[in-house]
VMD Tcl script that builds the backbone (N, CA, C; Angstrom):
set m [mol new atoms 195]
animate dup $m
set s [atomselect $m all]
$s set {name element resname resid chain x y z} {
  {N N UNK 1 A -22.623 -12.745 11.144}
  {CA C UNK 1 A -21.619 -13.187 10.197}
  {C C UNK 1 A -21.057 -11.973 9.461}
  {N N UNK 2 A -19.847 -11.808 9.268}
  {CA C UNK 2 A -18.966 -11.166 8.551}
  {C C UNK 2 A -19.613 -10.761 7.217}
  {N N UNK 3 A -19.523 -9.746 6.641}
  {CA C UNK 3 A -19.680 -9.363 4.935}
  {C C UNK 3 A -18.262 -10.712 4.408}
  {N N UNK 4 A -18.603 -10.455 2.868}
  {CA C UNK 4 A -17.860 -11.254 2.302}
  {C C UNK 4 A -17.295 -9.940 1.406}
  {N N UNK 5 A -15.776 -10.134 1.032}
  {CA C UNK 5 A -14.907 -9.631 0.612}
  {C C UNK 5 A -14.420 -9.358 -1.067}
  {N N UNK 6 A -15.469 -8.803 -2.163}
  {CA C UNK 6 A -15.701 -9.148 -3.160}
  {C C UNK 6 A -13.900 -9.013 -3.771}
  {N N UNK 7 A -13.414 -9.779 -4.636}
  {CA C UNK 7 A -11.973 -9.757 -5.102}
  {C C UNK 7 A -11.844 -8.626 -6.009}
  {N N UNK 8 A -10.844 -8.183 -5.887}
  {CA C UNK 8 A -10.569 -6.659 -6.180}
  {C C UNK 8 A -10.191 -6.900 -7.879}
  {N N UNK 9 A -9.263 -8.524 -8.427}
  {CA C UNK 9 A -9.201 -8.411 -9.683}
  {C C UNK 9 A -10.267 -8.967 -10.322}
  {N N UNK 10 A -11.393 -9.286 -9.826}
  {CA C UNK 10 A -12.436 -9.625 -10.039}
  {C C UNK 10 A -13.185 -8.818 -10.635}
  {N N UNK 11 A -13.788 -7.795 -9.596}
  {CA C UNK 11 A -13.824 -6.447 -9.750}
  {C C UNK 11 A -13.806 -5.523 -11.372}
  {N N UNK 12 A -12.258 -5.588 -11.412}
  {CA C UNK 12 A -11.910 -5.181 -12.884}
  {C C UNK 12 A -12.013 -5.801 -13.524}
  {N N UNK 13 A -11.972 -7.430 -13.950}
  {CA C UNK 13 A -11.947 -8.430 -15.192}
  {C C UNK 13 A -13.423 -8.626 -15.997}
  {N N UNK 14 A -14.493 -8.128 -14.702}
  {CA C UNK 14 A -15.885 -8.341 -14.621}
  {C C UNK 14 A -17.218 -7.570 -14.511}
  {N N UNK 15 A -17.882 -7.344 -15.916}
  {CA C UNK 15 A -18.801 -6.542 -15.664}
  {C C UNK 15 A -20.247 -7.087 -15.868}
  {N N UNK 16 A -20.934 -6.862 -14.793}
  {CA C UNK 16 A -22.677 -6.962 -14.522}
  {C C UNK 16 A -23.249 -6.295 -15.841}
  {N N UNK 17 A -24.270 -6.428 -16.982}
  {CA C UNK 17 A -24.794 -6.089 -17.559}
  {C C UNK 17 A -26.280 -5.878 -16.763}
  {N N UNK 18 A -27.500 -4.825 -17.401}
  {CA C UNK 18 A -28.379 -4.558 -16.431}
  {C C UNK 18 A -29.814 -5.670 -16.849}
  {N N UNK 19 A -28.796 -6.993 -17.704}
  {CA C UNK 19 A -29.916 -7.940 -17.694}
  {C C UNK 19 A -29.257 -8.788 -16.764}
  {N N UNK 20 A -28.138 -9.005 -16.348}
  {CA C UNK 20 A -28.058 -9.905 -15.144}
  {C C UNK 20 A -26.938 -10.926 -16.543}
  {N N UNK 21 A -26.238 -10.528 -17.573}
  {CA C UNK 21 A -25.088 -11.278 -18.007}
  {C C UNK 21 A -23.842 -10.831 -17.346}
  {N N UNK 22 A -22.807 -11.705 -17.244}
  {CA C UNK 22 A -21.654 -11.143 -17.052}
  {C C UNK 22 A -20.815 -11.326 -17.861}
  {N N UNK 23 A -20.220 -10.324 -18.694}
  {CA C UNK 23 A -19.033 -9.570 -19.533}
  {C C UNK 23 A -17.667 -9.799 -19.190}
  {N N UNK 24 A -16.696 -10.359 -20.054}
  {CA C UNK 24 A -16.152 -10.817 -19.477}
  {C C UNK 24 A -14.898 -9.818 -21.082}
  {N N UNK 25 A -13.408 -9.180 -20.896}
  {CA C UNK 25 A -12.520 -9.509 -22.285}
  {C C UNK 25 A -12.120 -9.921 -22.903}
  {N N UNK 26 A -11.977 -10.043 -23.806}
  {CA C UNK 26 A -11.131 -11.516 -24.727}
  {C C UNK 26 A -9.975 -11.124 -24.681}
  {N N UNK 27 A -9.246 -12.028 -24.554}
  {CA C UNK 27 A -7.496 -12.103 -24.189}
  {C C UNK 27 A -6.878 -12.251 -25.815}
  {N N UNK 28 A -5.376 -12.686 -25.502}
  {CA C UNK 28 A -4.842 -12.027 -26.547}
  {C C UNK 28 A -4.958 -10.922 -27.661}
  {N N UNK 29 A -5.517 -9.480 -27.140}
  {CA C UNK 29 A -5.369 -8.381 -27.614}
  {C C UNK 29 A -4.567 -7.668 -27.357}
  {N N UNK 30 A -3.299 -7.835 -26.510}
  {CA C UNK 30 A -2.531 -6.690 -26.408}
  {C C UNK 30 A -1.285 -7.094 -26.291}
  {N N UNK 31 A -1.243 -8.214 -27.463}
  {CA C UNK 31 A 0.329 -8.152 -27.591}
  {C C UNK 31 A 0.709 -9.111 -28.677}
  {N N UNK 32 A 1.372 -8.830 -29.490}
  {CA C UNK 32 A 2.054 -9.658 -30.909}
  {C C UNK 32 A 0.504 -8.985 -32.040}
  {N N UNK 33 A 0.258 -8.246 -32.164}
  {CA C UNK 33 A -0.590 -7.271 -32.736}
  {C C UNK 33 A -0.328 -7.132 -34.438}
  {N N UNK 34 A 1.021 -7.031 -34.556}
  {CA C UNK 34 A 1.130 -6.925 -36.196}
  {C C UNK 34 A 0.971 -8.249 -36.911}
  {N N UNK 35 A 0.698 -9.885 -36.193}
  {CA C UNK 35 A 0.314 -10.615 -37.142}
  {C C UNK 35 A -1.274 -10.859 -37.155}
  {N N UNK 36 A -2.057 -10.113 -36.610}
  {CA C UNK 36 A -3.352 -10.108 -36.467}
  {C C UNK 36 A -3.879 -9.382 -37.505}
  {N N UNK 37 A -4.709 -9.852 -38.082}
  {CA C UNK 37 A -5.798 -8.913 -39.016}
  {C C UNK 37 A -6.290 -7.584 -37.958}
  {N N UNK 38 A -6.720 -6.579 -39.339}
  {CA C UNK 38 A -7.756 -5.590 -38.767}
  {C C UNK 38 A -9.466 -6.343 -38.298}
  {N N UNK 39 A -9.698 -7.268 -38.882}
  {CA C UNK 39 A -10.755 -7.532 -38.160}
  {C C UNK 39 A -11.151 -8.213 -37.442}
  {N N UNK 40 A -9.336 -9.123 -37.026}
  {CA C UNK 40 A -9.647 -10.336 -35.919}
  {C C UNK 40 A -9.454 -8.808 -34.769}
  {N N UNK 41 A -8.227 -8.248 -35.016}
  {CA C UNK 41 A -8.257 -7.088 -33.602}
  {C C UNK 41 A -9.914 -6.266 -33.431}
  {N N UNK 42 A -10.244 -5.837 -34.242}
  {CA C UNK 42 A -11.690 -5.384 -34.028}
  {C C UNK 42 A -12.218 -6.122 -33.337}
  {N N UNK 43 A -12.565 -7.532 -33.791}
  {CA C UNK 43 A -13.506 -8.358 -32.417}
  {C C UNK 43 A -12.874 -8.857 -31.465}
  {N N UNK 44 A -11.531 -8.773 -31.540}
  {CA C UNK 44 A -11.042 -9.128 -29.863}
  {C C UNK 44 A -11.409 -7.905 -28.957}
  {N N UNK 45 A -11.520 -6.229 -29.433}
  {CA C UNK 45 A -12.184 -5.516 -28.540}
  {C C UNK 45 A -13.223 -5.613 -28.125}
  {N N UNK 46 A -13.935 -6.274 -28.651}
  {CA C UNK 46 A -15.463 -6.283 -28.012}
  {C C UNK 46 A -15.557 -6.990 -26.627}
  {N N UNK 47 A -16.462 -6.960 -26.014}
  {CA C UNK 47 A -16.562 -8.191 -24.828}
  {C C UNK 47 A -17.761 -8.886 -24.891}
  {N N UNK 48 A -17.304 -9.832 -24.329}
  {CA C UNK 48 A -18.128 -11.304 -24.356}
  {C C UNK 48 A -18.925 -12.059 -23.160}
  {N N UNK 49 A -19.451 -12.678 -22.997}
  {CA C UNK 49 A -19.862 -13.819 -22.423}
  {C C UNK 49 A -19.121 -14.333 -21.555}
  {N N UNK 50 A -19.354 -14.803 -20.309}
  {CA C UNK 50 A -18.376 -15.156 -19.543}
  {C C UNK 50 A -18.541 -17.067 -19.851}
  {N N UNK 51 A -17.938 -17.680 -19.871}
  {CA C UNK 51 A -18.269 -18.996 -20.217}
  {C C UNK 51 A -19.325 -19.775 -19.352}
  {N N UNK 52 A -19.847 -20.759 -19.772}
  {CA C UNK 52 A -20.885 -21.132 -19.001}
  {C C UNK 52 A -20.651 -22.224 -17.846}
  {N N UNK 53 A -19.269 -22.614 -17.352}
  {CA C UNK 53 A -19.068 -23.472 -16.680}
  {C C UNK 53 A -17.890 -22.321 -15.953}
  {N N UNK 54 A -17.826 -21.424 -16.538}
  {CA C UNK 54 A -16.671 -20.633 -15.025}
  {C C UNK 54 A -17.783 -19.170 -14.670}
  {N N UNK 55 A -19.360 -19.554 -14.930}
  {CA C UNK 55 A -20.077 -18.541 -14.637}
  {C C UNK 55 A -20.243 -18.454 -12.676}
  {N N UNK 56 A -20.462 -19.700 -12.630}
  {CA C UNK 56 A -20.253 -20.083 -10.906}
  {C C UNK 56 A -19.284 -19.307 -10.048}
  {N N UNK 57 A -18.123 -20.003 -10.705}
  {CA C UNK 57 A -16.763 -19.750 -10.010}
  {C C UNK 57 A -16.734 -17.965 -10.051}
  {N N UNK 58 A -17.258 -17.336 -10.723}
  {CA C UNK 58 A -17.107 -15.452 -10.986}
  {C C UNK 58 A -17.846 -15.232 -10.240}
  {N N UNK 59 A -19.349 -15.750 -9.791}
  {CA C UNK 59 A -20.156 -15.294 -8.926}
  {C C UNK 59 A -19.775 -15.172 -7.440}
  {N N UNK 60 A -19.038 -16.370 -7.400}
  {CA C UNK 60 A -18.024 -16.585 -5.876}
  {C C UNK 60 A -17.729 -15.395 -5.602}
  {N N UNK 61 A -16.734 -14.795 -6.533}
  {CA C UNK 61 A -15.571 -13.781 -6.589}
  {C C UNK 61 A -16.173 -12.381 -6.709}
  {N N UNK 62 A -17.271 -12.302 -6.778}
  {CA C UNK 62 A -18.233 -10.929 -7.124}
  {C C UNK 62 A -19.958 -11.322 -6.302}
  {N N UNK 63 A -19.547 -11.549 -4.788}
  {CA C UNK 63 A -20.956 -11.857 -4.000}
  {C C UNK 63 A -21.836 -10.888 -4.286}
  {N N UNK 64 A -21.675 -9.535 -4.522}
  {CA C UNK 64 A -22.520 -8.622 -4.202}
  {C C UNK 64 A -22.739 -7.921 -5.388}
  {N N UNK 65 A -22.763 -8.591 -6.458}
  {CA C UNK 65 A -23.312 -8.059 -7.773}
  {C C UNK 65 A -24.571 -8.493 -8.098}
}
mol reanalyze $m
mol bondsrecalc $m
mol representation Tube
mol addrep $m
């Protein structure tokens, strides 16, 4: 059987932590910026948790992590 083809924007949207979480960005940070607080933009940089019902569907998309 064939390798499987891990998705390339997958790839970038998605990072393996070395306990086995996956990291995921929080959206709306990079754009309409001046009605945002300084400390809602602070924690939209951080990254997060990938949700617990589209944790499946990422694993699909990243076989070999």
């Amino acid at each position: 059987m064939p390798k499987m083809k891990t998705k390339a924007t997958a790839k970038k949207r998605f990072k393996l932590t070395g306990s086995g979480r996956l990291m995921r960005r929080r959206g709306t940070h990079s754009h309409l910026n001046y009605k945002k607080t300084e400390a809602r933009k602070r924690r939209l940089r951080l990254p997060t948790d990938v949700f617990k019902g589209d944790r499946k569907k990422v694993r699909k998309l990243l076989p070999y992590l």
